[in-house]
N, C-alpha and C positions, 0 to 999 in steps of 0.2 A: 041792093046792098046785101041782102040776105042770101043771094045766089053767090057772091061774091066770099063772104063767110062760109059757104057750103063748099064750095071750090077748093078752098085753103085750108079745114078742116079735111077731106079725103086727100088730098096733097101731103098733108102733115102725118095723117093715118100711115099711107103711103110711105111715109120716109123711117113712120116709127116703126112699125112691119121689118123694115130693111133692114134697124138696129137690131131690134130681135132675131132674125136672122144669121147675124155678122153676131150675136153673143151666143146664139148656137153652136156656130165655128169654132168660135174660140173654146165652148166649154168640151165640146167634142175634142181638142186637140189635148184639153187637161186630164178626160178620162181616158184617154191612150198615154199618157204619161206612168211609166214605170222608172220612177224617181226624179231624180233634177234634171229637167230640160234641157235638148239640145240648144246650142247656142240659134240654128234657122229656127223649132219649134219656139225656142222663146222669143225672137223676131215676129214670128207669124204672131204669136199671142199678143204681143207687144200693138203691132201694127192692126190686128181687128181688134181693138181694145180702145186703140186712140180712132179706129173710125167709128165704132158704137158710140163714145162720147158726141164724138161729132154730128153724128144722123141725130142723136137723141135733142142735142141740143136746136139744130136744125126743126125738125118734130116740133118742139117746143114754142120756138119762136112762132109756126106757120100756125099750130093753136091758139096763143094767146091772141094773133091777130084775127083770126078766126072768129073768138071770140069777143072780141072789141068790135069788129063788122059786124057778128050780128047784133049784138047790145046796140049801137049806132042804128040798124039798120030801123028800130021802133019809133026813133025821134024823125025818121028823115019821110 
């Protein structure tokens, strides 16, 4: 059960890595901003913005179960 927790914690690692990444994107698209965004750069912003929630929340969940298999894995 413990290898099981370990699997889903570097999976989760994994997916948080990606969000960071995809908020790199976006922030680099904001320090090239020389005023109010084009209508595509504010798409791109838009669109890596709603997938870093996503990874992040993705991330999250493969943790907490991570963490629930190994806490399990001392009773079993």
């Amino acid at each position: 059960m413990i290898w099981l927790g370990f699997l889903l914690s570097v999976v989760g690692y994994a997916i948080g890595m990606n969000a960071g990444f995809t908020n790199k994107k976006m922030a680099d698209i904001g320090a090239s901003l020389q005023g109010p965004p084009s209508p595509e750069q504010a798409a791109d912003m838009a669109r890596y913005r709603d997938r870093a929630i996503l990874l992040a929340k993705i991330a999250s969940i493969f943790v907490l179960v991570a963490v629930a298999c190994m806490a399990l894995a001392q009773h079993v």
